[in-house]
MARTI-58283 format. One line per 4 residues: their letters; for each residue x, y, z of C-alpha. Coordinates in nm, 3 decimals. Example, Ala and Ser with C-alpha at 12.3 -4.5 7.8 and 13.67 -1.06 7.14 Angstrom:
REM residues 2
AS> 1.230/-0.450/0.780 ~ 1.367/-0.106/0.714
//
This chain:
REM residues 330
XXXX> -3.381/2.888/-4.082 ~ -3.227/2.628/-3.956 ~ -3.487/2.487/-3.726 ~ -3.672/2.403/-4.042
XXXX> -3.435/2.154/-4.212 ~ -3.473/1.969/-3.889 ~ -3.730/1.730/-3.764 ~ -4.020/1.999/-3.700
XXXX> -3.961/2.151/-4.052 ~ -3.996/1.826/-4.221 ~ -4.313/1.702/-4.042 ~ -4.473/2.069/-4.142
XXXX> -4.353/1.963/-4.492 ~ -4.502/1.636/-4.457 ~ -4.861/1.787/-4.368 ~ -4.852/2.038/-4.598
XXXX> -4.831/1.794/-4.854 ~ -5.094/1.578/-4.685 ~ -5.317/1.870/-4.688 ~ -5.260/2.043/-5.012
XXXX> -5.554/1.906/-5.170 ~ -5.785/2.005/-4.938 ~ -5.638/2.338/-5.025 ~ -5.602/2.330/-5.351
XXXX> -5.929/2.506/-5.541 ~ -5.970/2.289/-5.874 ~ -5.819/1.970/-5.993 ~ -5.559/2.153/-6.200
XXXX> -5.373/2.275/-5.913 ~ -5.355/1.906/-5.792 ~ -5.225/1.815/-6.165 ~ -4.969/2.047/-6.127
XXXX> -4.798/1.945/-5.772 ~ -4.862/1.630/-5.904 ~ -4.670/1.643/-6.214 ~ -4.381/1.877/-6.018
XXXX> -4.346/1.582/-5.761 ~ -4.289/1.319/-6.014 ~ -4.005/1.593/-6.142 ~ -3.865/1.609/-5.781
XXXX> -3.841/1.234/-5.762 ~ -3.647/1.217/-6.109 ~ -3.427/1.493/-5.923 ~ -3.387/1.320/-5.646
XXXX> -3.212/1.021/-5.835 ~ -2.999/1.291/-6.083 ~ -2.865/1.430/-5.709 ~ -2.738/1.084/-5.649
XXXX> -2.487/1.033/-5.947 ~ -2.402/1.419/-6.029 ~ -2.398/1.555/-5.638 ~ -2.319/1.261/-5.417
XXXX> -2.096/1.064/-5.698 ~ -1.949/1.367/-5.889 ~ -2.043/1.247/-6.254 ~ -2.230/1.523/-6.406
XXXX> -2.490/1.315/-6.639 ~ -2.628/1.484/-6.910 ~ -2.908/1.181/-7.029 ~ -3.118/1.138/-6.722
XXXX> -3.405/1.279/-6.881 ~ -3.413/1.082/-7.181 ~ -3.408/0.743/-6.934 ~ -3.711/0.945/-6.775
XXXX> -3.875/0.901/-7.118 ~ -3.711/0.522/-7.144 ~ -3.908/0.462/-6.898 ~ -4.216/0.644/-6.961
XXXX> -4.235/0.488/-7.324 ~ -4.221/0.119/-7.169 ~ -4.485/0.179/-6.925 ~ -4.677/0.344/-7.205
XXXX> -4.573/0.061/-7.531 ~ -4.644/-0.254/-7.219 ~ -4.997/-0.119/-7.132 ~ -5.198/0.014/-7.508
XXXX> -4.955/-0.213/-7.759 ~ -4.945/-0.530/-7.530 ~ -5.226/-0.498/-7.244 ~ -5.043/-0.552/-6.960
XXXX> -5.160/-0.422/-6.619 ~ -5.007/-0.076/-6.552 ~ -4.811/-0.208/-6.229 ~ -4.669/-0.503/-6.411
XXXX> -4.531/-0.223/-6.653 ~ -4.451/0.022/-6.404 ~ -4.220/-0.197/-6.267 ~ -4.053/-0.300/-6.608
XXXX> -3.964/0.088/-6.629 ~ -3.739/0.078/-6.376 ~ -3.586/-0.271/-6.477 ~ -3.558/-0.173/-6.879
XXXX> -3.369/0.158/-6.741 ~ -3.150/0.001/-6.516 ~ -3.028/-0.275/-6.790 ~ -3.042/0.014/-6.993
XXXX> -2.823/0.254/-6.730 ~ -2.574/-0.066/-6.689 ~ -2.477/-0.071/-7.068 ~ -2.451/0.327/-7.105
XXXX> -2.261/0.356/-6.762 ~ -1.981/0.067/-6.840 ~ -1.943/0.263/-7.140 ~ -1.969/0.592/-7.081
XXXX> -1.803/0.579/-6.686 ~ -1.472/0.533/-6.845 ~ -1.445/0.876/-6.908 ~ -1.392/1.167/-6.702
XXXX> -1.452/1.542/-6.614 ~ -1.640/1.691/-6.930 ~ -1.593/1.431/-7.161 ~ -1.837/1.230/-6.947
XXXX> -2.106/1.494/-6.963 ~ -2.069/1.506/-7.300 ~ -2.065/1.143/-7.390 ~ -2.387/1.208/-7.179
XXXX> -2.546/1.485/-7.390 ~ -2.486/1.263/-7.731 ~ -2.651/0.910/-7.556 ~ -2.993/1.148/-7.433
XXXX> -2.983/1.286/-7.769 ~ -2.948/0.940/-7.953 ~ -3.198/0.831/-7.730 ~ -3.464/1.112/-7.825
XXXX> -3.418/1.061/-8.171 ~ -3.536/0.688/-8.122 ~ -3.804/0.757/-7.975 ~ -3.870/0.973/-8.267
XXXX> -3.813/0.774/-8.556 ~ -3.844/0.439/-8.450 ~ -4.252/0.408/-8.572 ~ -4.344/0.094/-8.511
XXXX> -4.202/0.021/-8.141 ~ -4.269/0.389/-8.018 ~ -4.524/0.533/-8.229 ~ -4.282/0.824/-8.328
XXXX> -4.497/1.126/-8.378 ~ -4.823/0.940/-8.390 ~ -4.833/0.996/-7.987 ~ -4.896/0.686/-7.719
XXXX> -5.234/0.765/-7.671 ~ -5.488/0.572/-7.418 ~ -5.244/0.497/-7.154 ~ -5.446/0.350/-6.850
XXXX> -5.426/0.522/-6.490 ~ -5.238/0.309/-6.228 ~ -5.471/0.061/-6.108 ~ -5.649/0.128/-5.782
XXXX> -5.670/-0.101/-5.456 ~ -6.064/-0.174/-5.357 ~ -6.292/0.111/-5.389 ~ -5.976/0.340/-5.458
XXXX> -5.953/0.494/-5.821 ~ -5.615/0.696/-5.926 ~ -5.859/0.817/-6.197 ~ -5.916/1.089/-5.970
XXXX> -5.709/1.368/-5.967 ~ -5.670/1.369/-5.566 ~ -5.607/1.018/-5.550 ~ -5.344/1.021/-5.809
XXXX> -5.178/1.333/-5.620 ~ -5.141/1.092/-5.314 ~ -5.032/0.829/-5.488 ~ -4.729/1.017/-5.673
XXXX> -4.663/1.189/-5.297 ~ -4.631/0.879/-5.136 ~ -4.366/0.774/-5.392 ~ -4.198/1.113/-5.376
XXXX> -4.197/1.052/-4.971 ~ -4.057/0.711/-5.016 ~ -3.805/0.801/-5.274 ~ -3.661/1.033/-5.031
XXXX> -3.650/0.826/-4.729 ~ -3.440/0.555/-4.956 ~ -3.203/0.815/-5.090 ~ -3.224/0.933/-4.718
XXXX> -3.085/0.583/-4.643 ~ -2.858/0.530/-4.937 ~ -2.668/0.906/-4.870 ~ -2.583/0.780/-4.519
XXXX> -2.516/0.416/-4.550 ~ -2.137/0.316/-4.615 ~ -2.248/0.284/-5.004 ~ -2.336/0.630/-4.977
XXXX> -1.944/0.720/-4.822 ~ -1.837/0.537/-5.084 ~ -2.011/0.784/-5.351 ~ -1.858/1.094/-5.182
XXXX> -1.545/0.965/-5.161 ~ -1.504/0.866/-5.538 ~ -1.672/1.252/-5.572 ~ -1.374/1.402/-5.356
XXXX> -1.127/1.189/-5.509 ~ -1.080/0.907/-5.785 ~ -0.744/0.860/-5.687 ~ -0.752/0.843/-5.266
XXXX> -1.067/0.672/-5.286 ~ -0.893/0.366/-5.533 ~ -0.592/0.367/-5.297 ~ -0.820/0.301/-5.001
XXXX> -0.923/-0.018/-5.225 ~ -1.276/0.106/-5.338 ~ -1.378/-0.037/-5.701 ~ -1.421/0.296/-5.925
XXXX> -1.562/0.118/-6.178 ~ -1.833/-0.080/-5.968 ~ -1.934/0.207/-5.743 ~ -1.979/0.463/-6.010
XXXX> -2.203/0.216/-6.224 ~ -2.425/0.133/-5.904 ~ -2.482/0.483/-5.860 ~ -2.552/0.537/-6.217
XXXX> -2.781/0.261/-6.239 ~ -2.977/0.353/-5.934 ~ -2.970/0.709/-6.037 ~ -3.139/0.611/-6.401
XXXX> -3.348/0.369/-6.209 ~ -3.520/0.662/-6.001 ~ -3.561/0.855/-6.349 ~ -3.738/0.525/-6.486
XXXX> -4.000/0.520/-6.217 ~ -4.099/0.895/-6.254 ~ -4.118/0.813/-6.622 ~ -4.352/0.564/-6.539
XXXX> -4.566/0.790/-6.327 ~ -4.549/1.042/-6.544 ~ -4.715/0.840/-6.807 ~ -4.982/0.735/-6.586
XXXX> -5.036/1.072/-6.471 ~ -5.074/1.254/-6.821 ~ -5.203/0.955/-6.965 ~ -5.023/0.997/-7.311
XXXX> -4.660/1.067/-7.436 ~ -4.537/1.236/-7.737 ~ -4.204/1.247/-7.884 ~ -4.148/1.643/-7.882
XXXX> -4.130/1.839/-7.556 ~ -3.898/1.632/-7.322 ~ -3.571/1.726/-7.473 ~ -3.508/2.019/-7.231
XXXX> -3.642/1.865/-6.937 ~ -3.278/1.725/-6.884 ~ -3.129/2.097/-6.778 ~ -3.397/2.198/-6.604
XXXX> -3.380/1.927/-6.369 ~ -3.010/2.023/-6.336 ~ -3.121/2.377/-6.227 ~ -3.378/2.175/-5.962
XXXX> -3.060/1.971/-5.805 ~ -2.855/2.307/-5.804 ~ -3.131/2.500/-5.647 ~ -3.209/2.261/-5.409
XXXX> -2.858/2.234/-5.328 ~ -2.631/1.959/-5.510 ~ -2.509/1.676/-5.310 ~ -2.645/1.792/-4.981
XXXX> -2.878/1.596/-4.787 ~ -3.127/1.440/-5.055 ~ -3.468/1.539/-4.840 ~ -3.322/1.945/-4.922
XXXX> -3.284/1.908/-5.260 ~ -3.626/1.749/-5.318 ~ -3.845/1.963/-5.046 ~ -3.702/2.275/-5.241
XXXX> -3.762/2.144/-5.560 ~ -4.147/2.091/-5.418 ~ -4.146/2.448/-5.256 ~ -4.058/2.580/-5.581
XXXX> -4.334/2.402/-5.752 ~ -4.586/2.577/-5.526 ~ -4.469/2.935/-5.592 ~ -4.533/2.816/-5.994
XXXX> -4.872/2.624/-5.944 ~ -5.077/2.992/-5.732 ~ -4.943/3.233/-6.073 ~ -5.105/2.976/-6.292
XXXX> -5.450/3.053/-6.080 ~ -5.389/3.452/-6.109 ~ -5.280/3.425/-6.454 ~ -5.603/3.350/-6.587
XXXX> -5.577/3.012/-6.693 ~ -5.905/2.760/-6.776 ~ -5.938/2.558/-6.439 ~ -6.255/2.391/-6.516
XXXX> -6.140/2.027/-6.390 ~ -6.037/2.002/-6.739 ~ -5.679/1.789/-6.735 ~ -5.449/2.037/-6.849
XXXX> -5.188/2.007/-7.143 ~ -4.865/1.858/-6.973 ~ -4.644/2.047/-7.204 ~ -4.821/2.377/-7.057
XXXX> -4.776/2.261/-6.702 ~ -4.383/2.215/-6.806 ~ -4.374/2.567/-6.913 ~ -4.480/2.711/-6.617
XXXX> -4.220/2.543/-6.449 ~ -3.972/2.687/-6.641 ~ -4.103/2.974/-6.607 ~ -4.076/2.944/-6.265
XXXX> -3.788/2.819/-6.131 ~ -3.610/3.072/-6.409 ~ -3.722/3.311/-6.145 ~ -3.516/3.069/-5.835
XXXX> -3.221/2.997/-6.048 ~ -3.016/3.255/-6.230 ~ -2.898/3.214/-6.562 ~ -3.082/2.934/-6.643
XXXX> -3.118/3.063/-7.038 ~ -2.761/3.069/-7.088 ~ -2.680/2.766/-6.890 ~ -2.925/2.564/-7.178
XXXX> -2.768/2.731/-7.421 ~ -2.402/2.610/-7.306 ~ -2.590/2.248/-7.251 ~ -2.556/2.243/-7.641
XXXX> -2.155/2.300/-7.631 ~ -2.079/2.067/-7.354 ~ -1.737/2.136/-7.201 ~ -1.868/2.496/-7.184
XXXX> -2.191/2.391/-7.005 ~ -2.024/2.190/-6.743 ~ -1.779/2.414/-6.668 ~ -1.990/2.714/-6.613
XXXX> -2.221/2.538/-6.365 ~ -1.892/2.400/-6.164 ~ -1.782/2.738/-6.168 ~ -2.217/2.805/-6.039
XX> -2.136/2.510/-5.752 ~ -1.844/2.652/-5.646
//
């Protein structure tokens, strides 16, 4: 097995995802890796502060939806062009990620994760009730596709797929660069020890807050995505998207090398997109409902992670959540 987290494995990765649509029998499939790819890219940037770092944060979905909502509120309430928003997403959520992490980085252990749990929650419930900025129930509805480049249109299903895969690819190979840099050290170091790393005269403070920041920051740009992939956002079925992605970093391995965590995450989302075929669901080009394409991967990666139901469940009681998957990374 180990031949194929090498060189060889990864360029067979590579080409299967360069070749999946050709594969792929209807557009829906292609919606589906699509939408699982923008998931493994918000994973990818969780794996960052909770593997490499050691802070186990609880809110990373809800800046997935901060910055979802901004590419969505910038492009149908003000016009702007989707890139122009696209990149706002990732600057609202990192000044966004700077205020929660001076706060909430002060803390430790469980407290932490729980401080977490309340800020994603808090957050949610703006995005609920706060009508007039974020539409609240009424749904963002009419956001545009990314804009294409000459005769190239992400309207299309396969273009879009190649678009979010070469952002997956290049989220990687930063996170790739990041993990092994001396900032990267850094990360593990304050993970294997607060106290030995501050005696070797490393800034706690500092260092945890970059890594938060550039952890929410990845989480802002799959937002983004994921608004111009589904093409409208509603304020109901994100809130458990936070703990499944937790099940995606622990599956794919926490804090190991970030290419794993996110090529597992992917292989995952292929063993969920062929049952969807078989299970007689309408594939007639038709863009499917994203909150069905979310089920299925639950459904899913239940079957790759065990006790995923009860791990939720302990989500809700905090110290008990984190502890039992500690006691699951152990």
């Amino acid at each position: 097995m180990k031949r194929f987290e090498g060189k060889l494995g990864w360029t067979l990765l590579f080409a299967l995802g360069l070749v999946f649509p050709f594969l792929a029998s209807n557009d829906y499939m292609l919606t589906v890796m699509s939408t699982a790819y923008i998931f493994a890219l918000a994973t990818v940037g969780l794996n960052l502060i909770t593997g490499y770092t050691g802070q186990f944060n609880l809110a990373h979905g809800s800046f997935m939806a901060v910055g979802a909502y901004t590419v969505g509120i910038l492009t149908v309430d003000h016009q702007m062009p989707f890139w122009l928003a696209f990149v706002a997403s990732g600057v609202v959520t990192g000044g966004l990620g700077v205020l929660v992490g001076l706060v909430s980085l002060r803390l430790r252990g469980h407290y932490f994760s729980i401080f977490t749990l309340c800020v994603g929650y808090i957050m949610f419930l703006v995005i609920e009730k706060w009508d007039s900025v974020t539409h609240g129930v009424a749904d963002v509805i009419g956001i545009p596709a990314p804009s294409g480049f000459g005769l190239v249109s992400f309207e299309n299903p396969r273009a879009l797929y190649y678009l979010v895969f070469a952002f997956l690819v290049l989220g990687v190979w930063l996170m790739h660069r990041i993990v092994n840099s001396l900032l990267g050290r850094t990360f593990m170091a304050i993970r294997n020890s607060d106290g030995l790393a501050q005696s070797l005269g490393i800034d706690l403070m500092r260092n945890k807050v970059l890594a938060f920041v550039l952890s929410v920051v990845y989480a802002g740009f799959a937002g983004g995505l994921y608004a111009g992939s589904v093409r409208f956002l509603g304020a109901g079925p994100g809130r458990r998207r936070t703990y499944l992605r937790h099940d995606h970093v622990h599956a794919g391995g926490r804090h190991r090398h970030a290419r794993r965590s996110a090529a597992r995450r992917a292989r995952h989302s292929v063993a969920y997109a062929i049952p969807a075929v078989s299970a007689g669901i309408p594939l007639r080009g038709v863009r499917p409902d994203p909150d069905s394409a979310g089920d299925l991967s639950a459904q899913w990666v239940r079957r790759f992670v065990s006790g995923n139901t009860s791990a939720a469940r302990g989500a809700f009681a905090g110290h008990a959540f984190a502890a039992s998957i500690a006691n699951r990374a152990r």
